[in-house]
C-alpha positions, 0 to 999 in steps of 0.5 A: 500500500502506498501512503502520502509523504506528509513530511513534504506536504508539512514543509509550508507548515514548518515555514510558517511556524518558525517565522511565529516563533521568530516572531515570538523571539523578537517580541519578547527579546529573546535570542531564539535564533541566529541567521547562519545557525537557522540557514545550516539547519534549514540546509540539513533538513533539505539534504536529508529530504533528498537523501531521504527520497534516493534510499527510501525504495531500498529501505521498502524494498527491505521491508517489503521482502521481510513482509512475505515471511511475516508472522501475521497479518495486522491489518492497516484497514482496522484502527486497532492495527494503526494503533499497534503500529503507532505503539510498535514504531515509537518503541522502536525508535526509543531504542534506536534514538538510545542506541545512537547515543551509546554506540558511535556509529550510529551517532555518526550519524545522529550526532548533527541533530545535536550540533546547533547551540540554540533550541528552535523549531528550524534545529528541528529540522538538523537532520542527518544525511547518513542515517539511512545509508548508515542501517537505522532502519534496521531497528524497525526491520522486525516489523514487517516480520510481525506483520506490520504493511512496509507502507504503514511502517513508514508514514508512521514514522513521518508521524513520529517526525512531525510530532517530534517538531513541535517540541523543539522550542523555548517558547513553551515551558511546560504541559500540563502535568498528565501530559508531561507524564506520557508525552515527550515535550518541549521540556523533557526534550530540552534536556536531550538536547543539553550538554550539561553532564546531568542531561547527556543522554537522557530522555531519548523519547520520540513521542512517548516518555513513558518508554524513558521512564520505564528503561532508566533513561529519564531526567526532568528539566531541573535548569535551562540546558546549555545546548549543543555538543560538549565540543562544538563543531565550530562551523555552519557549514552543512556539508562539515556538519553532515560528515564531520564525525565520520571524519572523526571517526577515520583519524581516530582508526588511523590512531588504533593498536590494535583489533580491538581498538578498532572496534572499539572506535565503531561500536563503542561509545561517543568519545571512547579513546584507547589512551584516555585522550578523550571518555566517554558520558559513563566514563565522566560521571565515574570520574567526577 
C-alpha cells in the first residue's frame, strides 16, 4: 500500500511556524535564533529530504521482502492495527534514538541533530544525511516480520517526525502535568538536547516518555540546558556538519593498536579513546 509523504506536504507548515516563533523571539527579546545557525539547519533538513527520497525504495524494498515471511497479518484497514503500529514504531525508535547515543556509529550519524547551540523549531529540522545509508532502519526491520504493511511502517514514522517538531522550542515551558507524564515535550526534550553532564543522554523519547521512564533513561528539566555538543563543531557549514564525525571517526582508526581498538572506535561509545585522550558520558560521571 502506498501512503502520502506528509513530511513534504508539512514543509509550508514548518515555514510558517518558525517565522511565529521568530516572531515570538523578537517580541519578547529573546535570542531564539541566529541567521547562519537557522540557514545550516534549514540546509540539513533539505539534504536529508533528498537523501531521504534516493534510499527510501531500498529501505521498502527491505521491508517489503521481510513482509512475505511475516508472522501475521495486522491489518492497516482496522484502527486497532494503526494503533499497534503507532505503539510498535515509537518503541522502536526509543531504542534506536538510545542506541545512537551509546554506540558511535550510529551517532555518526545522529550526532548533527545535536550540533546547533540554540533550541528552535528550524534545529528541528538538523537532520542527518547518513542515517539511512548508515542501517537505522534496521531497528524497525522486525516489523514487517510481525506483520506490520512496509507502507504503514513508514508514514508512521513521518508521524513520529512531525510530532517530534513541535517540541523543539523555548517558547513553551511546560504541559500540563498528565501530559508531561506520557508525552515527550518541549521540556523533557530540552534536556536531550543539553550538554550539561546531568542531561547527556537522557530522555531519548520520540513521542512517548513513558518508554524513558520505564528503561532508566529519564531526567526532568531541573535548569535551562546549555545546548549543543560538549565540543562544538565550530562551523555552519552543512556539508562539515553532515560528515564531520565520520571524519572523526577515520583519524581516530588511523590512531588504533590494535583489533580491538578498532572496534572499539565503531561500536563503542561517543568519545571512547584507547589512551584516555578523550571518555566517554559513563566514563565522566565515574570520574567526577
Amino acid at each position: 500500500m502506498q501512503f502520502p509523504n506528509i513530511l513534504l506536504d508539512a514543509v509550508p507548515g514548518f515555514i510558517i511556524l518558525i517565522i511565529i516563533e521568530v516572531v515570538y523571539g523578537v517580541k519578547t527579546q529573546r535570542e531564539l535564533y541566529n541567521i547562519k545557525d537557522a540557514s545550516t539547519s534549514i540546509a540539513l533538513g533539505l539534504g536529508y529530504l533528498v537523501t531521504g527520497l534516493l534510499t527510501k525504495a531500498v529501505i521498502v524494498l527491505v521491508y517489503t521482502w521481510l513482509y512475505k515471511y511475516r508472522l501475521f497479518t495486522i491489518p492497516f484497514t482496522a484502527w486497532w492495527g494503526w494503533l499497534l503500529c503507532f505503539f510498535a514504531d515509537d518503541f522502536s525508535y526509543y531504542w534506536f534514538h538510545r542506541a545512537s547515543h551509546h554506540v558511535r556509529y550510529f551517532w555518526a550519524s545522529h550526532v548533527v541533530h545535536h550540533t546547533s547551540e540554540y533550541y528552535n523549531l528550524a534545529a528541528a529540522l538538523r537532520q542527518t544525511w547518513t542515517g539511512n545509508l548508515s542501517g537505522a532502519f534496521v531497528f524497525w526491520i522486525w516489523m514487517p516480520l510481525a506483520g506490520f504493511e512496509p507502507g504503514m511502517i513508514l508514514l508512521m514514522q513521518s508521524v513520529s517526525l512531525l510530532y517530534q517538531f513541535w517540541i523543539h522550542t523555548e517558547a513553551l515551558q511546560k504541559m500540563p502535568r498528565w501530559y508531561e507524564f506520557i508525552f515527550n515535550t518541549p521540556s523533557h526534550h530540552r534536556v536531550h538536547h543539553g550538554s550539561d553532564l546531568l542531561y547527556l543522554d537522557k530522555n531519548h523519547a520520540g513521542t512517548l516518555i513513558i518508554w524513558d521512564r520505564m528503561f532508566g533513561s529519564f531526567q526532568a528539566e531541573e535548569f535551562r540546558p546549555k545546548y549543543g555538543l560538549t565540543k562544538n563543531v565550530q562551523t555552519f557549514n552543512p556539508v562539515k556538519v553532515a560528515f564531520h564525525e565520520w571524519m572523526n571517526m577515520g583519524k581516530d582508526l588511523k590512531r588504533a593498536r590494535t583489533f580491538k581498538d578498532y572496534i572499539n572506535y565503531i561500536f563503542n561509545a561517543p568519545g571512547w579513546s584507547h589512551d584516555g585522550s578523550s571518555k566517554t558520558t559513563r566514563q565522566i560521571r565515574k570520574g567526577k
